[in-house]
N, C-alpha and C positions, 0 to 999 in steps of 0.2 A: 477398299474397305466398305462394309456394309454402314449406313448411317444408322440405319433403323433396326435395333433389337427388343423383339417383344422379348417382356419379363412377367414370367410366373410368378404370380405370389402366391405361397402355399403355405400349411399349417410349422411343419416341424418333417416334411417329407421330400424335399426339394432333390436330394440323391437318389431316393427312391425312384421316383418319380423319374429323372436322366437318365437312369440306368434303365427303366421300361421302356422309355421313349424310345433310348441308344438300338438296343437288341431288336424295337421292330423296323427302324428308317436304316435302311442300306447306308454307306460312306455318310456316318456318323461318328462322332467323336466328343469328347470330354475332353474340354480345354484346360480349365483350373476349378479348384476349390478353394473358396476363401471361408474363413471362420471367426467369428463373435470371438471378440475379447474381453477384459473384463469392463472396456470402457462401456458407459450404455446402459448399464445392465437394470438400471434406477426405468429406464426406456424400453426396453426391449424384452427383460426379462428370459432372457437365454442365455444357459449356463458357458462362459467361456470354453472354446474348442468345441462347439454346438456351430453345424456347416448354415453358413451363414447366405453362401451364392454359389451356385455352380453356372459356370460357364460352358455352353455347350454346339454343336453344330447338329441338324438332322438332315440331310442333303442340299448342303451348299447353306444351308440358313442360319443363323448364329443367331442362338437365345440364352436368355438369362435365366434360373431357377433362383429363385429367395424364399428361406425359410422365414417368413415376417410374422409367425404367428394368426390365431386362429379369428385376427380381425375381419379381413374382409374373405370372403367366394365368389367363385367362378359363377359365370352365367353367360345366357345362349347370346346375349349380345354380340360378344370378341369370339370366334371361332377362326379354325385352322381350316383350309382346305385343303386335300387331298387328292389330287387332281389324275388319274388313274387313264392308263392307255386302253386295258383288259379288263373284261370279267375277271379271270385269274388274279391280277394284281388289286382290282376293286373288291373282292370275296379274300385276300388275302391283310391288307390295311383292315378290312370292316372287324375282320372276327380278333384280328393282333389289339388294337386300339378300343374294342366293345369290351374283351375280356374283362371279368369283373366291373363292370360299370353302368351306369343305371339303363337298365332294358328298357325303362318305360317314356326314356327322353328320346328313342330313337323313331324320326321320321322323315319321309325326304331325303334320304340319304345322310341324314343329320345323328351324331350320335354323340354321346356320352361319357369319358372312360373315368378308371377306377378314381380319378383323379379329380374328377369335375371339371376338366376342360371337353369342351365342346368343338367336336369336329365334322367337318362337310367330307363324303368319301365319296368322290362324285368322279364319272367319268371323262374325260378330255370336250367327249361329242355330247353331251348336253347342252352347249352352248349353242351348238348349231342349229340341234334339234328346235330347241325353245325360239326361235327367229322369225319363224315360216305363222304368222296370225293363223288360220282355221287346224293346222296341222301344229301348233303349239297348242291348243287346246286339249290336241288328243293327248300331246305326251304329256301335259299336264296334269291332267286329269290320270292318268297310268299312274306318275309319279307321288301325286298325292296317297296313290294308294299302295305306296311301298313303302319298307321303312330302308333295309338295303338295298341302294339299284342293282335292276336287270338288265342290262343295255341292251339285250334282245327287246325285249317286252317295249323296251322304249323305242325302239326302233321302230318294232311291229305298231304303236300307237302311231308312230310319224307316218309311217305307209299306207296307213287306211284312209 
């Protein structure tokens, strides 16, 4: 059993939002829905039978979605990584996850989706790359100047 389940807090969109998540992450799943009763409502303010949590999984991860209202938002502090073998599978998470979502937060391989959570689409071997002092600089210096990586381009920076 997983100890640790990150929870979404989101406005009144938390289904939404699973069901996006669901159709881009391969063996993903929708576990349960629970729903606002009338108890609360003095607190909460949403109308009984108003989805309250969605329980969910996006490969192997188990998260929470809660509709808690339009108290608190997302920010680049907590982000998701996505940790990518290919170009193919890193150009395919970048554009599923950017779709409608703010263009202007993406750098680094850092993006933004329609949702305001904040994701890393980043390749397996960047870790590597980044290791090596005089030849981290170079892919450094490359990376800064992407907003989706290239893993070629990065490579090419490591080799010079």
């Amino acid at each position: 059993m997983q100890k640790i389940t990150p929870c979404l807090w989101l406005d009144k969109n938390a289904e939404e939002a699973v069901k996006f998540y669901t159709s881009i992450f391969k063996n993903s799943k929708i576990f349960s829905v629970s729903r606002y009763t009338e108890a609360g409502y003095d607190v909460h303010h949403m109308a009984a039978g108003t989805v309250l949590t969605v329980e969910f999984e996006l490969n192997g991860q188990t998260f929470t979605a809660l509709n808690g209202g339009p108290v608190f938002k997302f920010n680049e502090a907590i982000s998701f990584q996505v940790i990518c073998e290919s170009q193919e599978e890193l150009d395919y998470y970048w554009e599923k996850l950017s779709a409608g979502g703010d263009k202007n937060a993406q750098q680094c391989g850092w993006l933004k989706d329609k949702f305001g959570v904040s994701w890393q689409v980043v390749p397996k071997i960047l870790g590597e790359l980044l290791k090596d002092g005089k030849k981290a600089d170079k892919v450094m210096q490359a990376l800064l100047e992407m907003k989706k990586l290239d893993i070629k381009r990065l490579q090419e920076a490591y080799a010079r």
